[in-house]
ZAMARGU-4260 file (C-alpha; in steps of 0.2 Angstrom, whole numbers, plus 5000, padded with zeros to 4 digits):
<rodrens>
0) 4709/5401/5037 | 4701/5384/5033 | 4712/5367/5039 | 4708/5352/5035 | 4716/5344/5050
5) 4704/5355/5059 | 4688/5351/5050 | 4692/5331/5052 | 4699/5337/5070 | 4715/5326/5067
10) 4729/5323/5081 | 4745/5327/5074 | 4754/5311/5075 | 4741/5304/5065 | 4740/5317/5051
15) 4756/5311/5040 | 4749/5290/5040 | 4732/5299/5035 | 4739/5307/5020 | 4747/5290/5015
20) 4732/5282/5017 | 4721/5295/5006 | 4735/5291/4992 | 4733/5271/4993 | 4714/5273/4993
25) 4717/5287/4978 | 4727/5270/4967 | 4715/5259/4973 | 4701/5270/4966 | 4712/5268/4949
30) 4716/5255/4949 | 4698/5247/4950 | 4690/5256/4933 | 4705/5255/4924 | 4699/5235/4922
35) 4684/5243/4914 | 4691/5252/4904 | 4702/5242/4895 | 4691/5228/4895 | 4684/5230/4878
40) 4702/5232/4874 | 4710/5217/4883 | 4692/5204/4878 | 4694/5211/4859 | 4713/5205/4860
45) 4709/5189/4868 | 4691/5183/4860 | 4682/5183/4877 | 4662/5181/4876 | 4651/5194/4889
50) 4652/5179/4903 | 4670/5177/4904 | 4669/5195/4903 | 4656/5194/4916 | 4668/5181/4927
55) 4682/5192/4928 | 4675/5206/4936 | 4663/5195/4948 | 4683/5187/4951 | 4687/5204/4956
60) 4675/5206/4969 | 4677/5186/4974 | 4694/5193/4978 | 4689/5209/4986 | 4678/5200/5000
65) 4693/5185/5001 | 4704/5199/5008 | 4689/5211/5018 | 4689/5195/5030 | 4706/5192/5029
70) 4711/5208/5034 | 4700/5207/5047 | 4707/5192/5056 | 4725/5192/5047 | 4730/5208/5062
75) 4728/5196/5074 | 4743/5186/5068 | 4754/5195/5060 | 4750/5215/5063 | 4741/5226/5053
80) 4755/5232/5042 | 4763/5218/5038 | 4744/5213/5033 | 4741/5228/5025 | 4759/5227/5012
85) 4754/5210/5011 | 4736/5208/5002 | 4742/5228/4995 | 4755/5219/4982 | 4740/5209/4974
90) 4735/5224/4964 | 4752/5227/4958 | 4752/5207/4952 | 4735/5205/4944 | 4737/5221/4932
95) 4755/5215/4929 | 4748/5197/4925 | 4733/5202/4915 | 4745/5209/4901 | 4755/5194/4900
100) 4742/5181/4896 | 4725/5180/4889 | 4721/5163/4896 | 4705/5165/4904 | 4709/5153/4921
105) 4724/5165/4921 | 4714/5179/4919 | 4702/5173/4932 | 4719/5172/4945 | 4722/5192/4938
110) 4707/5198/4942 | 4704/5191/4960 | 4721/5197/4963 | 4717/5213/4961 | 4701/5210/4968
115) 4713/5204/4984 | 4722/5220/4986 | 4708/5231/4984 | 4699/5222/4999 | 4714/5226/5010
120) 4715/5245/5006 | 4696/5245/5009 | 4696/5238/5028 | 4713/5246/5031 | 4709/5262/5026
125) 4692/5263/5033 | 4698/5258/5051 | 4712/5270/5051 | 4701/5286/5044 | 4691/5277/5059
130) 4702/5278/5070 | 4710/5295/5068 | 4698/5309/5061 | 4685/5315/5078 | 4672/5321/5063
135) 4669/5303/5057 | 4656/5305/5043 | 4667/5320/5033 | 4684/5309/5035 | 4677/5297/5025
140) 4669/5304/5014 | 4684/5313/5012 | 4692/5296/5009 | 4680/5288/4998 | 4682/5306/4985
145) 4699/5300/4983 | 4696/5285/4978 | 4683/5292/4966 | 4700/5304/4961 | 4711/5289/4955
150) 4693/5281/4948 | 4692/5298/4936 | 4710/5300/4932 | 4712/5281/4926 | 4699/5278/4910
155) 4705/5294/4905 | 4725/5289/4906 | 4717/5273/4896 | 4712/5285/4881 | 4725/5293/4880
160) 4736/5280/4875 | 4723/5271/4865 | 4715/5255/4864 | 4730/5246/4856 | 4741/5253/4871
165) 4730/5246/4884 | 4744/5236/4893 | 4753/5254/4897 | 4740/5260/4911 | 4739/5243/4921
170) 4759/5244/4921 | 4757/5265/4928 | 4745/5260/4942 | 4755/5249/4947 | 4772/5260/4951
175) 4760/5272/4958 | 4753/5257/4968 | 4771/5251/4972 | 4773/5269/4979 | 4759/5266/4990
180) 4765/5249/4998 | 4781/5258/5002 | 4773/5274/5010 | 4763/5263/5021 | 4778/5252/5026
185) 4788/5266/5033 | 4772/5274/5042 | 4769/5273/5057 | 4753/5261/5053 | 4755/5249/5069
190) 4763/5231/5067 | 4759/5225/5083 | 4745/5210/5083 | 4728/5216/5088 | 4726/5208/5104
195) 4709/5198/5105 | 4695/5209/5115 | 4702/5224/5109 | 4693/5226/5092 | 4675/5226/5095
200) 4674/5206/5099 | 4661/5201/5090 | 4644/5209/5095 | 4641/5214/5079 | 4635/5200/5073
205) 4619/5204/5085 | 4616/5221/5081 | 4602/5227/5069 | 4611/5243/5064 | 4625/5232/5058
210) 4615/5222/5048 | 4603/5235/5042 | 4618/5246/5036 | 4628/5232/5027 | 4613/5228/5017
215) 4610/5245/5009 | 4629/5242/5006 | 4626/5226/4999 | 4614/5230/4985 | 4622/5249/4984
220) 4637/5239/4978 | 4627/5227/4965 | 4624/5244/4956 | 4640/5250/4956 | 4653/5235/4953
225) 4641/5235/4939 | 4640/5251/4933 | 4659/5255/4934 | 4664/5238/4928 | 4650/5237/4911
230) 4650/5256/4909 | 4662/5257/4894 | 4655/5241/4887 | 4637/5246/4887 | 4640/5262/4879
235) 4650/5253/4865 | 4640/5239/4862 | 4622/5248/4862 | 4630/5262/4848 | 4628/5276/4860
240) 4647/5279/4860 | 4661/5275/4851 | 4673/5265/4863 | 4685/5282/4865 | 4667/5294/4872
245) 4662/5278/4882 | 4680/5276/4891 | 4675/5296/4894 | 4657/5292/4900 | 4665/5281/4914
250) 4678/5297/4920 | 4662/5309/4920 | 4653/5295/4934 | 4669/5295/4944 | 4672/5316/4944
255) 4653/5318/4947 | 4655/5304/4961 | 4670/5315/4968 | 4661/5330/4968 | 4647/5322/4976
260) 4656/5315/4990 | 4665/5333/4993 | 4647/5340/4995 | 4644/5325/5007 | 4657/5328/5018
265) 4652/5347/5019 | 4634/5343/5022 | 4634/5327/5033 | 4639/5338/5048 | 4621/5349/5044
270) 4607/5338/5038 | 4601/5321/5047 | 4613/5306/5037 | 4598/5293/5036 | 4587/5308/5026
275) 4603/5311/5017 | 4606/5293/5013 | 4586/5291/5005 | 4588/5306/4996 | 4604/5300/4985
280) 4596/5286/4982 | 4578/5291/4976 | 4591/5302/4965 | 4602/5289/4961 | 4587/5276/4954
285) 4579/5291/4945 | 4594/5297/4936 | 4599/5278/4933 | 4583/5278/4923 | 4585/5291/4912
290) 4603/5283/4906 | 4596/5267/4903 | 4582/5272/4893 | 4592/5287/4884 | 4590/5285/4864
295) 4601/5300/4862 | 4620/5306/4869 | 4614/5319/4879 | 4602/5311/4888 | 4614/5295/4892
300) 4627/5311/4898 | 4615/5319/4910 | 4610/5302/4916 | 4628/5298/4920 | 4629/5314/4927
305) 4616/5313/4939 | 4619/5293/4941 | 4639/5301/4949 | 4633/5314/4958 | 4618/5303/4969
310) 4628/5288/4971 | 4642/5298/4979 | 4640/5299/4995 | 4627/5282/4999 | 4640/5272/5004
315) 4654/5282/5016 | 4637/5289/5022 | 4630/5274/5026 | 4645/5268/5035 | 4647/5281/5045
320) 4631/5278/5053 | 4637/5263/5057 | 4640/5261/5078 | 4657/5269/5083 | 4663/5254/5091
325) 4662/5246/5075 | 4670/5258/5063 | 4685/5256/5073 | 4685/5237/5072 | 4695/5228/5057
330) 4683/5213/5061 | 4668/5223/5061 | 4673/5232/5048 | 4680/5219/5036 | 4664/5209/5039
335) 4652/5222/5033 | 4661/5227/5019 | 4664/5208/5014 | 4646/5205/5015 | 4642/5221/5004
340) 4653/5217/4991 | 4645/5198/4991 | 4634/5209/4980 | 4647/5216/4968 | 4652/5199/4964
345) 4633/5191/4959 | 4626/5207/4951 | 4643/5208/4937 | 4640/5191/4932 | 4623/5189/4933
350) 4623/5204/4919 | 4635/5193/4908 | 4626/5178/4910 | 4608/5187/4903 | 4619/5198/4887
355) 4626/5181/4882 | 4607/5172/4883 | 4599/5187/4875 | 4612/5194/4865 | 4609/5211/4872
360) 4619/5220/4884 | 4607/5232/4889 | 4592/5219/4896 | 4608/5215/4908 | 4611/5231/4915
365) 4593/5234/4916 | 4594/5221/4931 | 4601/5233/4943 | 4585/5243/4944 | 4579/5227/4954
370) 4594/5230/4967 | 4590/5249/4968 | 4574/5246/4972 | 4576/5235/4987 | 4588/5246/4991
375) 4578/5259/4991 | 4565/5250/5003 | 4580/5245/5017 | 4584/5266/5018 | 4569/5271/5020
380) 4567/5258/5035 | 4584/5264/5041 | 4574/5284/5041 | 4559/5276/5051 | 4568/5265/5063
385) 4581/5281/5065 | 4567/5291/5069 | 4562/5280/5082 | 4578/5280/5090 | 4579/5261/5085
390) 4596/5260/5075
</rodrens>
């Protein structure tokens, strides 16, 4: 009989804090589309333009890579649970915050609080799945399909309370969130400062595959802060969908995302991860095509379909291949996600900026072709320099 404590060869001391830490990447995952989601919704109440639009969710990633740094370092002070609870409570604030007011600086503070809280669940959770499943590459992949879970399930608890409810799903994620922060506080997640030396120093900083992988990450992540955050918007605003099917489109990405990081897990252990990795992408870009340049519903659906199901697996993937010394490392770990995500906050705004000069949404999102492309060129030099035994 199939176990999956057996397939991610977990120790059993470790299996309970694992579990925990699949359910707080599974609200993080909600949490970060349900601001696209009810964005329409929350920029329609409050008369926001596409660059404040823009702002917020490039403050969202602002506040994701404040946190990937912090949680790197901040277990050398204080521990990392208390780190972890800590920069955690900042989803559960932003989406409280953002349906009190509809000031934009206050917004602005929303957003990159949430933008915090996700950072810290993204480094935390990394290094623990790290740390505790033997079969690396499948663990998180395993991790980054529940994330893609709680990204599914949220547009669509945003339609079903409607556009003129948006308030209610910001409040719900964040008791589930609050359940979260409580589960990790009584785990055994460890509270004792990381002593200096002991978390992969800094050699990183020196190493090619290091820099290679973050990279690909880094313009992996302009397409999809992007794509997950202008999703619902897009649709809307070019007459493809009305808002309720767009809010749908963006819960078809996350499931097809989900279903392509299950078949990840399953295959990473069978075909070579740097072929793997070249492959979603080639199939990411060319599905990514057809979606922007659909004139009809059913091609914008299969090229959402095919966008979800490529994109799955590039990043867990790609951060697998990563040396093991660093995967274990909050440091390490926090830097390259922090630098990646540097690319989640220019690439949203950027979008904004171009839909306000032009007055069209679309020759916005057709910007993150450019990042595909480059970051097509970095995997295939990861495949070459792989097969040369060189990262």
């Amino acid at each position: 009989m199939f176990s999956l404590n057996r397939f991610l060869d977990v120790k059993e001391e470790n299996r309970k804090l694992l579990a925990f830490t699949y359910y707080a990447f599974l609200c993080s995952g909600a949490m970060s589309t349900v601001l696209g989601a009810v964005l329409p919704s929350l920029s329609s109440e409050y008369a926001l333009p596409y660059s404040i639009q823009g702002s917020l969710l490039s403050f969202h990633q602002v506040g994701n890579l404040v946190s990937v740094f912090l949680a790197g370092f901040l277990p050398y002070a204080i521990g990392r649970k208390k780190s972890t609870l800590i920069g955690g409570a900042g989803i559960i604030l932003g989406l409280v915050f953002m349906t009190l007011w509809g000031n934009p600086f206050f917004l602005v503070f929303a957003f990159l609080l949430t933008g915090i809280g996700r950072g810290t669940f993204s480094n935390m959770t990394n290094v623990v799945v790290g740390d505790s499943c033997r079969n690396k590459t499948a663990g998180l992949n395993l991790l980054h399909a529940s994330f893609a879970i709680g990204a599914f399930l949220s547009p669509l608890l945003a339609l079903s309370v409607g556009s003129s409810a948006w308030r209610a799903p910001c409040w719900i994620i964040s008791a589930f969130m609050l359940i979260a922060l409580i589960l990790l506080g009584t785990s055994s997640l460890s509270n004792e400062k990381t002593a200096k030396g002991e978390d992969g120093g800094r050699s990183f900083i020196k190493s090619p595959a290091f820099w290679l992988n973050t990279m690909i990450m880094f313009f992996y992540l302009c397409a999809e802060a992007s794509l997950t955050g202008w999703l619902v918007t897009y649709f809307t605003d070019t007459g493809l969908f009305p808002q309720s099917l767009a809010t749908s489109m963006q819960s078809l990405l996350w499931i097809m995302i989900l279903f392509g990081r299950l078949a990840c897990a399953t295959l990473s252990s069978r075909v070579n991860k740097p072929t793997l990795i070249l492959t979603l992408g080639l199939i990411m870009t060319a599905f990514f095509l057809v979606m922007i340049n659909a004139t009809s519903p059913v091609m914008a659906v299969i090229g959402v379909f095919g966008t979800g199901v490529s994109m799955s697996g590039i990043y867990p993937t790609t951060l697998s291949t990563m040396p093991g010394k660093y995967n274990s490392s909050t440091v390490a770990t926090g830097s390259c996600i922090g630098i990646a995500t540097i690319g989640g906050i220019l690439m949203p705004i950027i979008i904004g900026l171009v839909a306000d000069q032009t007055g069209d949404i679309s020759r916005g999102i057709a910007l993150i072709l450019g990042a595909l492309i480059i970051m097509l060129a970095l995997m295939l030099t990861k495949l070459v320099l792989s097969k040369r035994g060189r990262v």
